[in-house]
C-alpha positions in Angstrom: -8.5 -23.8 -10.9 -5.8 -26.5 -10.9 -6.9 -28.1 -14.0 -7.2 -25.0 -15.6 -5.2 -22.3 -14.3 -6.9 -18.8 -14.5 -5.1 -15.3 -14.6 -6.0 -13.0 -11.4 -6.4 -10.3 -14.2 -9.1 -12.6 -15.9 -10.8 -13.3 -13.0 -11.1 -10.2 -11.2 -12.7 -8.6 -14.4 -15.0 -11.5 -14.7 -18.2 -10.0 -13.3 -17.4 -6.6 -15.3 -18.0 -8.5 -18.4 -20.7 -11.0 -17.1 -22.5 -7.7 -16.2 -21.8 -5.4 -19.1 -22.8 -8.2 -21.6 -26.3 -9.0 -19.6 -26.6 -5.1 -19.7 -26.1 -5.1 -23.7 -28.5 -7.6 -24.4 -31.2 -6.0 -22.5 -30.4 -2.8 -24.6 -30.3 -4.8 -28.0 -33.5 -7.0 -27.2 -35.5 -3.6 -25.7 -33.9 -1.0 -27.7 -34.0 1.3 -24.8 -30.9 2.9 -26.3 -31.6 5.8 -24.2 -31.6 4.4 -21.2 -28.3 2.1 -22.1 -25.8 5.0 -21.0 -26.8 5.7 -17.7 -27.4 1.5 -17.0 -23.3 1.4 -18.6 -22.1 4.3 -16.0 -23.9 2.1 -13.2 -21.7 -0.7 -13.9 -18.5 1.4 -13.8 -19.3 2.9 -10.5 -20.2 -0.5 -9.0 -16.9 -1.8 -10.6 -15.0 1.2 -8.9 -16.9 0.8 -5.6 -16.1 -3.0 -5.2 -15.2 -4.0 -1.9 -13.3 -7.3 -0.8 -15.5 -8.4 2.1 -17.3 -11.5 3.3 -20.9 -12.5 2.1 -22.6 -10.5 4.7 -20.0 -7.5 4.6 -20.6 -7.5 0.5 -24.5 -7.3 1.4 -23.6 -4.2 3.8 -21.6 -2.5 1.6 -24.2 -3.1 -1.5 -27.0 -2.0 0.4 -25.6 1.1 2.2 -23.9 2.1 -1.7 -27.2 2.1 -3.2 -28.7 4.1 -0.6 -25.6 6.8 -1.2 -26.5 6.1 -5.1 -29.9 7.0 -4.7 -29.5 10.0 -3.2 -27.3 11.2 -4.2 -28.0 10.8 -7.9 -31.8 11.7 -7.7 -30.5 15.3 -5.8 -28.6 16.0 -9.1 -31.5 15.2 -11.4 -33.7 17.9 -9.2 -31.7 20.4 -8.9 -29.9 20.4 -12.1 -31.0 23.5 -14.2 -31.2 25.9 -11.4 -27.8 26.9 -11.5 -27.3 28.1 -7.8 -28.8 25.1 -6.4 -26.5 22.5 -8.9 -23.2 24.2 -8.2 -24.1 24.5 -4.2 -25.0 21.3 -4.1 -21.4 19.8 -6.1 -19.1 22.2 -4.2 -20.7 20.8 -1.0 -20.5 17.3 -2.1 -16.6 17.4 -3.5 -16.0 19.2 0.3 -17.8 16.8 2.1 -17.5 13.4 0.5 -13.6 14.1 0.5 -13.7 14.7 3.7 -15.3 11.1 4.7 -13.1 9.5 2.9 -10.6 10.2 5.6 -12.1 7.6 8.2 -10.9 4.8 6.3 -10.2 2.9 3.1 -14.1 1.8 2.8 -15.4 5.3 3.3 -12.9 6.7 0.9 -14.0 4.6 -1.9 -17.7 4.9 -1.6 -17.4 8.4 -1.1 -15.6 9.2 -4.8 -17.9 6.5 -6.0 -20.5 8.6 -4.9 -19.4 12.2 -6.3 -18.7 9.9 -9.7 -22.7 9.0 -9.8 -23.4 13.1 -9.5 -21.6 13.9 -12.6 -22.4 10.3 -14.4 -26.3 11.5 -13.1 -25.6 14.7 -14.5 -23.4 13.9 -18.0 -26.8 11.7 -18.9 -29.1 14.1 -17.8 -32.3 13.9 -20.6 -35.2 16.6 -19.9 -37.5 13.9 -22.5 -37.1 11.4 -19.8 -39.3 10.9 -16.6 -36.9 12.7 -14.0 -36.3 9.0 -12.1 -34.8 7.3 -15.0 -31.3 8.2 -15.2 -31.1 8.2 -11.6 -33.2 4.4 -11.7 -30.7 3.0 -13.8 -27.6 3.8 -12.3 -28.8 1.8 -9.4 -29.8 -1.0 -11.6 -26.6 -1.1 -13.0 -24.6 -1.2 -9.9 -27.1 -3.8 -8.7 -26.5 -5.7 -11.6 -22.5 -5.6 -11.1 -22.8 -6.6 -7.1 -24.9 -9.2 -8.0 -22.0 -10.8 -10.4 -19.5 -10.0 -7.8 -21.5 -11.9 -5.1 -22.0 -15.1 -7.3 -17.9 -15.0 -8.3 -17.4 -14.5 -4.3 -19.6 -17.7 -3.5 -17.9 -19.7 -5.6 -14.5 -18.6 -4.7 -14.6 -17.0 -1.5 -10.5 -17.2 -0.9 -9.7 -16.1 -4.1 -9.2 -12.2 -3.0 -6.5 -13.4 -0.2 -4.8 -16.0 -2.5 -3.8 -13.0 -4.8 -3.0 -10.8 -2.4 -0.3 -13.6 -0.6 1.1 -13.9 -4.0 1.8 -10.4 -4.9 3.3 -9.9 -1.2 5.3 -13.3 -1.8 6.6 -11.3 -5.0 7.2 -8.3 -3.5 9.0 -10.1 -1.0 11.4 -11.8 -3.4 12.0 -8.4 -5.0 13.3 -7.2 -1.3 15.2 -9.9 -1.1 16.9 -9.7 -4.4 18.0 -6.2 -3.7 19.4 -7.4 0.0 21.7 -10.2 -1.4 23.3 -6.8 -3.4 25.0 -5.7 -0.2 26.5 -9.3 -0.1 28.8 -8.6 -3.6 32.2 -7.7 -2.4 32.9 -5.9 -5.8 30.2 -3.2 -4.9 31.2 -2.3 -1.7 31.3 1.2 -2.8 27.2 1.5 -3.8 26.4 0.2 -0.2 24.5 3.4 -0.2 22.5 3.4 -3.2 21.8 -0.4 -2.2 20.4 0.9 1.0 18.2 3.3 -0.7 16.8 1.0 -3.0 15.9 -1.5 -0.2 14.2 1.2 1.8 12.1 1.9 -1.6 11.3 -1.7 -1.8 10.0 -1.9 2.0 7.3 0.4 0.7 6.0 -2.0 -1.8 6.3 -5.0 0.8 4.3 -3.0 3.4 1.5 -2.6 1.0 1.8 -6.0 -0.1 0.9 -7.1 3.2 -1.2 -4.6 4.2 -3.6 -5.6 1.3 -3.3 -9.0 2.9 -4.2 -8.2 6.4 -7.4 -6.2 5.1 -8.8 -9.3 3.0 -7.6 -11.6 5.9 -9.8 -9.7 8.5 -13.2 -9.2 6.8 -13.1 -13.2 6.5 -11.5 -14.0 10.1 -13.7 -12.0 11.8 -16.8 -14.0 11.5 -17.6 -17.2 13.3 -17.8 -19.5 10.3 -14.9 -19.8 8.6 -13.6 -22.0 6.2 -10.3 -23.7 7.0 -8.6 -22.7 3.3 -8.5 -19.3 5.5 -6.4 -20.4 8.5 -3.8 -22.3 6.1 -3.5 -18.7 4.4 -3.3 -17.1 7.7 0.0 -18.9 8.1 1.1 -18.2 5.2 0.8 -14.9 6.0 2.2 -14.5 9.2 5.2 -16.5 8.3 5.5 -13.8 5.2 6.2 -11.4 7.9 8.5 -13.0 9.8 10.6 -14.1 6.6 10.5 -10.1 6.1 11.7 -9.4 9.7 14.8 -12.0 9.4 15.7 -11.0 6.0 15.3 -6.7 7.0 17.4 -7.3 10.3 20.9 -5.7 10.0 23.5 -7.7 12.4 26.8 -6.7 10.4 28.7 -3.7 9.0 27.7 -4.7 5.7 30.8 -2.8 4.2 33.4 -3.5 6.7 32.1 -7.6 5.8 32.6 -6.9 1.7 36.0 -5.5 2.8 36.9 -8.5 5.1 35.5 -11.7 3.2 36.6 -10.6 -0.2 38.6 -13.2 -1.0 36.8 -15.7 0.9 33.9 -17.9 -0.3 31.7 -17.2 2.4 30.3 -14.1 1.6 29.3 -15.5 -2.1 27.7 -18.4 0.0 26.0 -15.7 1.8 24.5 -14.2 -1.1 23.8 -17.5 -3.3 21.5 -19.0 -0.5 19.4 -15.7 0.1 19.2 -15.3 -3.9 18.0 -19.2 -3.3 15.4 -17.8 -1.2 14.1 -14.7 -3.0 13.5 -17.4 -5.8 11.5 -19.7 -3.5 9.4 -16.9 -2.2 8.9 -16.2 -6.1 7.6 -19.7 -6.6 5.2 -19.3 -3.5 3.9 -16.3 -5.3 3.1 -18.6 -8.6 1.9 -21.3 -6.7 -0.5 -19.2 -4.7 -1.6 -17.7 -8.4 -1.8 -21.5 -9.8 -3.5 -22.6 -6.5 -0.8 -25.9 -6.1 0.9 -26.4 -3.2 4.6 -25.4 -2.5 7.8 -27.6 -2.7 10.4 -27.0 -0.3 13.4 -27.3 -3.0 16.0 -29.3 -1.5 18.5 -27.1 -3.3 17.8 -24.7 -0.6 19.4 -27.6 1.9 22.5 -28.7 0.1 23.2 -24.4 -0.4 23.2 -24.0 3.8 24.8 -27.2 4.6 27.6 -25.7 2.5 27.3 -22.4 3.8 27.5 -23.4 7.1 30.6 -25.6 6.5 32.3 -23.0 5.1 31.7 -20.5 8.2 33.1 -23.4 10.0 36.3 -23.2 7.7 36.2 -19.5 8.4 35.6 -19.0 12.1 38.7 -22.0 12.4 41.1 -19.7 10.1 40.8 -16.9 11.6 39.6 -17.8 15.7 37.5 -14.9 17.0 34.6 -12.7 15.8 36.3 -9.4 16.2 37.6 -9.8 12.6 33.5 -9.1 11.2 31.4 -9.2 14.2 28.0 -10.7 14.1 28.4 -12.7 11.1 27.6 -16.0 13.4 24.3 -14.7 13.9 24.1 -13.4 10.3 24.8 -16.5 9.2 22.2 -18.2 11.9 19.2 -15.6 10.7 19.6 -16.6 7.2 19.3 -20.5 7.7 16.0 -19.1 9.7 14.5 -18.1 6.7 15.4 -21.9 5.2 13.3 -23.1 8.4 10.3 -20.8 7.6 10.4 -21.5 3.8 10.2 -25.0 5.0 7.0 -24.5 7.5 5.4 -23.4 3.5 5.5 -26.6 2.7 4.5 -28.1 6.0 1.4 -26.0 6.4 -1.5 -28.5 7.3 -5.2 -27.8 6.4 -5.9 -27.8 10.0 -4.2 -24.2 10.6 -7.2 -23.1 11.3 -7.1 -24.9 15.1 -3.1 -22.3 16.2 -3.9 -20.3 19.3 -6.4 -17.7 19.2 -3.8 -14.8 19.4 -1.8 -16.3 15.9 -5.3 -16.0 14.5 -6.1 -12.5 14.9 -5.9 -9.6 12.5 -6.2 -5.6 13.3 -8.8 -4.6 11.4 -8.5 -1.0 9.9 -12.8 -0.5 10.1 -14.3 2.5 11.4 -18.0 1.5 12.2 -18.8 3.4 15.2 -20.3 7.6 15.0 -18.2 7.9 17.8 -14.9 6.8 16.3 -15.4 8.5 12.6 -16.2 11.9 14.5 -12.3 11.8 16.3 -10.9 10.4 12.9 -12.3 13.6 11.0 -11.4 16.0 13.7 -7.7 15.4 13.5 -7.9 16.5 9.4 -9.8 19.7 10.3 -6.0 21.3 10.0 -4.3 22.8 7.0 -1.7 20.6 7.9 -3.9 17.3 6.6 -3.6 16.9 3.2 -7.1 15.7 3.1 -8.6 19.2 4.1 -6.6 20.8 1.3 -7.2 18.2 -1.0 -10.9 18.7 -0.2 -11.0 22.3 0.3 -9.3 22.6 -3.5 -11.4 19.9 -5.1 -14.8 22.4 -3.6 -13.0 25.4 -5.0 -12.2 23.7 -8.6 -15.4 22.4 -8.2 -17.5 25.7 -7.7 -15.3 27.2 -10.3 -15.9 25.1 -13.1 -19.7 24.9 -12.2 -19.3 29.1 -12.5 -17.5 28.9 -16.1 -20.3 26.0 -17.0 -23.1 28.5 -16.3 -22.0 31.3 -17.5 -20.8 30.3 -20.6 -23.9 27.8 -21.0 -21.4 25.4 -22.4 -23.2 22.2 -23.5 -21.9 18.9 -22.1 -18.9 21.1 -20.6 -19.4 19.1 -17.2 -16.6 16.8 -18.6 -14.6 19.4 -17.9 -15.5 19.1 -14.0 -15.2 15.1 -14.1 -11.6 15.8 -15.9 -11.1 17.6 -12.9 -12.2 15.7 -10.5 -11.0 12.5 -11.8 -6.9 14.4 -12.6 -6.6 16.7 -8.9 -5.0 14.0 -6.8 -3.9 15.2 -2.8 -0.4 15.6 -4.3 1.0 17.1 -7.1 3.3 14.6 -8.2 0.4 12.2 -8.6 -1.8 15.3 -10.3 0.8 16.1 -12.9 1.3 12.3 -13.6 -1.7 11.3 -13.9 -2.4 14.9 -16.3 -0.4 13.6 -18.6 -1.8 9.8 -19.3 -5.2 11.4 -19.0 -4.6 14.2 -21.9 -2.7 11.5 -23.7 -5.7 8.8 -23.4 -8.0 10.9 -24.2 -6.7 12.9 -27.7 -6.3 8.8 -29.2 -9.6 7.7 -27.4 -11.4 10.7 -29.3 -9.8 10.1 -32.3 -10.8 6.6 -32.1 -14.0 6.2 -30.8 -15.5 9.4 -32.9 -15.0 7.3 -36.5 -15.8 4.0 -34.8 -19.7 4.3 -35.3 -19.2 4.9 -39.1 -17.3 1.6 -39.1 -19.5 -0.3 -36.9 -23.1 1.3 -37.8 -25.4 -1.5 -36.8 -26.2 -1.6 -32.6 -25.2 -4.9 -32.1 -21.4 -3.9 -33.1 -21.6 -0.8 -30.9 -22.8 -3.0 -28.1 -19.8 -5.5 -28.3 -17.3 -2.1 -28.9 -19.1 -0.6 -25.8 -18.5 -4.3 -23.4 -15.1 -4.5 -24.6 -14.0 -1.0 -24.0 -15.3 -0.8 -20.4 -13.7 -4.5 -19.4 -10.5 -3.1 -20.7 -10.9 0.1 -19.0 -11.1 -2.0 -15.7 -7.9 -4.4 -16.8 -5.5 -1.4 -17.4 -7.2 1.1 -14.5 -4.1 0.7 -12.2 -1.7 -1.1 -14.8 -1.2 1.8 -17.6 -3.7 4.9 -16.6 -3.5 6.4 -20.4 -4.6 3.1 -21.6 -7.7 3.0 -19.3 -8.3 6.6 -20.5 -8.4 5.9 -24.2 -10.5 2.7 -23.1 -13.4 4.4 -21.2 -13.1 7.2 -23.8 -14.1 5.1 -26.6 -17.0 3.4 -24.7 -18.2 7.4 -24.2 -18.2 8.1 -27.5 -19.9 4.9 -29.0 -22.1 5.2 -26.2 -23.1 8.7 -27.5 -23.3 7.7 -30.5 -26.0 4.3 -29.4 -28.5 7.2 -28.0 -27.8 9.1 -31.5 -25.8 11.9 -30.9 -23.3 13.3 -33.1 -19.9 11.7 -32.2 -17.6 13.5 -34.7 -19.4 16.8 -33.6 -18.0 16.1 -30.1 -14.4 15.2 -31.0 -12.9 18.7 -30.3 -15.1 19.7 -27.8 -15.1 16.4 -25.7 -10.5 16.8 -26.2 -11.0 21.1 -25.5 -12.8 20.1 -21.7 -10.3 17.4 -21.0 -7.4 19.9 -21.9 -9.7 22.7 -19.3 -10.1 20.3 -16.4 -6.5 19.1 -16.6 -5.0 22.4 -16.6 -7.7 23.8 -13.9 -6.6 20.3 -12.1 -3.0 21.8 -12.0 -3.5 24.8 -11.5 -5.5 24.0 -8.1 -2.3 21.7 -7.0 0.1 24.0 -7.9 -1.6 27.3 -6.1 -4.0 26.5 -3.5 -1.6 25.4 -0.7 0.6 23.4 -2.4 2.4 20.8 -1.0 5.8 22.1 -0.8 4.6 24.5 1.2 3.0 22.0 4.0 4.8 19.5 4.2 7.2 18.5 7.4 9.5 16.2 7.2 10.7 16.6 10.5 7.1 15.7 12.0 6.5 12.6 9.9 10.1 11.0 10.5 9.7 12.1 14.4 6.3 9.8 13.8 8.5 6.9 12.2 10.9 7.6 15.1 8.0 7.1 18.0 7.1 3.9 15.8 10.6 2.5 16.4 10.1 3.3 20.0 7.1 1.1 20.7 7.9 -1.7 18.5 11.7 -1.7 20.7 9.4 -1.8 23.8 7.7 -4.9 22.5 11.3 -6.5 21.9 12.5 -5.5 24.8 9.5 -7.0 27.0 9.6 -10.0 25.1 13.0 -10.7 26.0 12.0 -10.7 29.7 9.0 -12.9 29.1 9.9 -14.9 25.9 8.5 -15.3 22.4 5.4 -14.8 21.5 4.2 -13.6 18.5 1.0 -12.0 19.4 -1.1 -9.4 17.9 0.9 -6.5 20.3 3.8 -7.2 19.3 2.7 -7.7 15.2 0.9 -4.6 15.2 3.9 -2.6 16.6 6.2 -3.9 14.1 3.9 -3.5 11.3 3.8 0.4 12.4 7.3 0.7 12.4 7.6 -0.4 9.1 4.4 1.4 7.9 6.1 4.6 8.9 9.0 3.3 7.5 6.5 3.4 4.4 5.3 6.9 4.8 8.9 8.2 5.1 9.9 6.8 1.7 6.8 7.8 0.2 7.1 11.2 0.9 10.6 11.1 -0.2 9.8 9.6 -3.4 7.5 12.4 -4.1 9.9 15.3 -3.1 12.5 13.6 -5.0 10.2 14.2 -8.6 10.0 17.8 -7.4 13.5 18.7 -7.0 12.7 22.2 -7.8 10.3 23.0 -4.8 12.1 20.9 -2.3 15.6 21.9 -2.8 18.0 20.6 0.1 14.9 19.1 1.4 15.2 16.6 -0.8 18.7 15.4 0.1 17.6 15.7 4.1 14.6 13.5 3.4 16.8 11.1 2.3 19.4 10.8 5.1 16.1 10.2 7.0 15.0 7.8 5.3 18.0 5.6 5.6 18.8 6.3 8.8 15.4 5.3 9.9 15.9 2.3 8.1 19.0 1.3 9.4 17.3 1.9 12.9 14.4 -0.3 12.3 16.7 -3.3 10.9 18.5 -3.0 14.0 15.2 -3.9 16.4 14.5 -6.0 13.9 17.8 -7.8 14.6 16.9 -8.3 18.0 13.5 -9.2 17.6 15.0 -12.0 15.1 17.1 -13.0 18.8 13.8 -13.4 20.9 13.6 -17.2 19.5 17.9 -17.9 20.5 17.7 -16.2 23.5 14.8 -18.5 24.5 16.8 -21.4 23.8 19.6 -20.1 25.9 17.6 -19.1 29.0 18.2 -21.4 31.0 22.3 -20.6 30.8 21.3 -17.2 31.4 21.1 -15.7 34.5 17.5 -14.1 35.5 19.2 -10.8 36.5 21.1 -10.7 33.3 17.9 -11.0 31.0 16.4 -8.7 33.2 19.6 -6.2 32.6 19.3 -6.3 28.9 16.0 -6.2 28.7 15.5 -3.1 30.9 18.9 -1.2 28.8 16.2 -2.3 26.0 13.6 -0.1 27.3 15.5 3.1 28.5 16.8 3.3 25.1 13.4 2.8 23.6 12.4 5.6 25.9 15.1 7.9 24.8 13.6 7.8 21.1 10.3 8.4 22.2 11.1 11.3 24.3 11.7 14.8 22.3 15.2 16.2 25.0 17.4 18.6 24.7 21.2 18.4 23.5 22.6 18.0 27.2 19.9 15.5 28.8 20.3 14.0 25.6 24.0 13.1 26.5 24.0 12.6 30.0 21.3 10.1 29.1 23.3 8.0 26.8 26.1 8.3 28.9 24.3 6.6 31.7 23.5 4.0 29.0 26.9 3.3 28.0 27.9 2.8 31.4 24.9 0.1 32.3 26.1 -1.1 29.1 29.8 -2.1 29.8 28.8 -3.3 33.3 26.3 -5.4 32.3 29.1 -7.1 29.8 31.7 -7.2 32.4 29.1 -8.9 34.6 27.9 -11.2 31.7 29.9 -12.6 29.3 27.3 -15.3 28.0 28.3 -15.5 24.5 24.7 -15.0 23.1 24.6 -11.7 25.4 28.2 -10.1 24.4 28.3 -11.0 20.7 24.4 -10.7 20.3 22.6 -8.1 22.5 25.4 -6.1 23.1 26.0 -5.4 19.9 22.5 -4.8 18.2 22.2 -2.3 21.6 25.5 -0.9 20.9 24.4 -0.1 16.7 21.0 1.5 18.0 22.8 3.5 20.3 25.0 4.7 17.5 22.5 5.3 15.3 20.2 6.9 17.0 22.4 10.3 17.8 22.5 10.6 14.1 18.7 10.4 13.9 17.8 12.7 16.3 20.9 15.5 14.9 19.5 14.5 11.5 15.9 14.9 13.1 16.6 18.2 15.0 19.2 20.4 13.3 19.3 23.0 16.1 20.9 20.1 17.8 23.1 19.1 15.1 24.6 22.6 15.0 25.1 23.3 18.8 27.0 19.8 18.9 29.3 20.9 15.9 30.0 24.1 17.5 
């Protein structure tokens, strides 16, 4: 890999091709043509299947998927004919395998992987063929596929991590591209729209890293492992603090720009953490490259300067009442120098940190016990999973109906267009509508003349390998693309067991055009999202998050540092609700039309929330300086801050009304301006008092924001 550097794209698909072109030349050295379709769908459901796991965990997942396979496939082939049976039996299946999918990520994928084996079973249905065939080849196909993927695993068992640091190394940069924006004095005014963006970026960072956690678990939590797994361990966890330091607010950001805008520092300011976003870029190319990472000494000379000129600064103008907290602004940004450093330093011996650095939540549900809580929280028509299940059986039974009774040959597409389009929401439905009528009109235009080009099996062979690998390299790149791919490998594939491919043109385009329609039509009128969804409940969620990862800081202030798997795993749900917030924000904010002011309150939310969580995340950037200083500090003074800490923590948690609300804060205030009178440590009244002080103005504006009733009885 280091002489020869090897795109993650290339690699990834290398077992789709390995396995489609071993498939083909058992087709052109048999010429069991007919048997070649079902064998090429068996691939592509192994390929969308695929799990990242360990050796053993791969084994697991291969052998309970082929059970699923078998079943499920050889229950189509029996029933399929008798038209009561068949459509009972899909509009059971598109209910219930939905509904699985809601324990986890694992289940979810096996599950549609699953219902895609029903229609492949059914879409290659033959009556000349003994009744086990189709159903017999899919499984061989997906064997074959597994089989490719174990082999690539074994001899680069890492790999799956490796790409996953890089792309959160990248998002990472990203994020910290858009925060050195609040740091240009000559945009002062679009502070706003900067905070927005940022809080948009979070969401891509989160699921950078949450993609990194998943691939670090399955191969941390076995007894073996090998030590290229502990060095990216550290890699990771040093990812996220980088990402607290750099999300933690300790200024007025627009009260700085107005301040320092004739002074060099804030430039300094922003030059360094540009510096920084580009070394996190470079992490992320040398994780793709596999070659180790060079601290750039650039990085160096750019804080010794900056810190000289905060010296110049703080001497001109004496006291940090001018822009308060820029000292420890300043302070968290030469962090992130230190941590970029600890890249470089990273020894092979990682592997041998303290237990509690080395472990990872998993996100696994293998217990009955636990799956049966996990699907009796979405029995609700407030889970999106019921309704998306509940309209997937109705679209399902429906098309099944129209099938039947209109004895439409081959019009199952029309169900797999449907399937394959409805999406839980209907931004993602209508989206996805689009690329897939779009794919398909140029795949059938293409791939229906392609056999009069290419007559001779061996072409149609290579046109059928080429089409499914690039199918799987633009599946979550450029959907229409994948659509036009895996539309041509239908057609020629048709055409290899000798039917009629131009015959099929306008039909094969017509049932797209049904399903997609039918598709919207179930999003847009069976319980539609707009009419469902509550903002209010899923920023209070974001707002209990806050809560418990404050707790965490606040206890760890007491009892010092430590950044165990408590206090990651809070954090990470605070900024995974974070996630969720902005998600659902994004998607209200492409339906103007149904959300109306919703829209504009989702987004107040959101950036209140996110100013809230950068705020803890300032103080949990303090835990390391106010260890340093704890021997200056008195015991009962810690003790003070840390308990204010945890009362505020409790007042987010708690759902009060306007006047305990108050009283409650007032109380706050009070131990707050006592505790400073009684302390004036510098670290406690220009650090903790401060980051206390912002949450406790911030927070009033949530929970008005939150609870309008509230809002209005204040204003009145």
């Amino acid at each position: 890999m280091r002489l020869f550097p090897v795109r993650t794209g290339y690699l990834t698909n290398l077992p789709m091709l390995i396995s489609m072109v071993l498939a083909a030349l058992w087709v052109w050295y048999t010429h069991n043509t007919h048997e070649s379709t079902a064998l090429f769908l068996g691939i592509i459901a192994g390929g969308l299947v695929d799990l990242d796991d360990g050796f053993t965990g791969r084994l697991r997942n291969l052998f309970f998927t082929l059970i699923y396979f078998a079943l499920a496939a050889t229950a189509v082939q029996l029933t399929y004919g008798r038209a009561w049976e068949f459509s009972l039996l899909m509009v059971c299946a598109a209910f219930g395998l939905t509904m699985v999918g809601a324990v986890d990520m694992r289940y979810r994928t096996i599950a549609f992987g699953t219902l895609l084996v029903m229609l492949y079973t059914v879409l290659t249905y033959a009556p000349q063929l003994p009744w086990y065939t189709n159903p017999l080849m899919l499984i061989c196909g997906t064997s074959l596929f597994s089989l490719c993927t174990l082999v690539l695993h074994v001899l680069f068992p890492d790999r799956p991590v490796q790409d996953n640091l890089a792309n959160a190394y990248a998002m990472l940069s990203e994020y910290m591209l858009i925060k050195a924006r609040f740091f240009d004095p000559d945009e002062a005014d679009l502070l706003p729209e900067q905070e927005f963006k940022l809080a948009m970026q979070n969401t891509a960072v989160i699921n950078g890293f949450n993609q990194c956690r998943t691939a670090l678990f399955y191969r941390l939590r076995r007894q073996q492992r090998y030590r290229r797994t502990g060095v990216l361990l550290q890699y990771y966890l040093t990812a996220q603090n980088i990402h607290e330091r750099i999300s933690s607010r300790h200024v007025d950001y627009a009260a700085m720009s107005q301040k320092l805008v004739h002074s060099d520092l804030i430039f300094r300011i922003q030059r360094l953490i540009v510096l920084q976003a580009e070394a996190c870029q470079q992490m992320s190319c040398c994780l793709h490259e596999d070659r180790p990472f060079v601290f750039d000494a650039k990085l160096t000379r750019a804080g010794e300067g900056l810190q000289r000129s905060a010296g110049l600064y703080g001497d001109e103008y004496g006291a940090d009442d001018d822009t308060p907290g820029w000292r420890q602004l300043i302070a968290n940004i030469l962090a992130i120098n230190e941590l970029l450093q600890l890249l470089a330093q990273v020894k092979s011996d990682a592997i041998s940190q303290p237990v509690a650095e080395n472990t990872i939540i998993g996100m696994d549900v293998n217990r009955l016990r636990d799956v049966l809580p996990a699907l009796k929280m979405h029995f609700t028509l407030q889970s999106t999973v019921l309704r998306h299940a509940t309209r997937l059986a109705i679209l399902t039974g429906v098309i099944c109906l129209m099938v039947e009774g209109l004895h439409l040959k081959l019009g199952y597409w029309i169900l797999l267009t449907g399937i394959i389009v409805c999406q839980p929401n209907y931004t993602a439905t209508t989206t996805r509508l689009k690329q897939r009528i779009i794919g398909t009109l140029l795949g059938v235009l293409v791939g229906s003349v392609m056999p009069f080009f290419v007559p001779t099996l061996a072409g149609k062979l290579v046109i059928v390998v080429v089409s499914t690998v690039l199918f799987f390299v633009f599946r979550f790149r450029r959907y229409s693309f994948s659509t036009f791919f895996i539309t041509v490998q239908v057609l020629v594939g048709f055409a290899i067991i000798g039917i009629d491919t131009q015959g099929m043109m306008l039909p094969r385009f017509v049932d797209t055009i049904l399903g997609a329609v039918l598709a919207w039509m179930a999003v847009s009128y069976l319980w539609p999202d707009w009419r469902y969804l509550t903002l209010g409940r899923i920023a209070s969620r974001a707002l209990n998050s806050d809560a418990v990862y404050l707790q965490q800081v606040a206890q760890q202030l007491l009892n010092g540092q430590k950044d165990d798997v408590v206090y990651r795993a809070a954090r990470r749900d605070a900024y995974e609700l974070a996630a969720t917030l902005s998600n659902t924000v994004a998607d209200m904010s492409m339906e103007p039309q149904h959300y109306g002011q919703r829209v504009d309150e989702g987004k107040t939310l959101l950036q209140l929330n996110y100013v809230l969580v950068s705020c803890i995340s300032a103080l949990g950037a303090l835990r390391s300086q106010v260890d340093r200083l704890r021997a200056q500090l008195p015991d009962t003074a810690i003790e003070q801050w840390s308990k204010l800490a945890a009362n505020i923590a409790f007042l987010m948690s708690e759902p009060m009304d306007l006047e305990k609300f108050e009283q409650s804060w007032m109380e706050i205030q009070s131990h707050l301006e006592r505790s400073l009178r009684e302390n004036s440590t510098e670290v406690v009244e220009q650090v903790l008092w401060r980051q206390l002080q912002r949450i406790h103005k911030q927070l009033p504006l949530y929970r008005y924001e939150l609870y309008p009733a509230q809002r209005d009885a204040s204003n009145s």
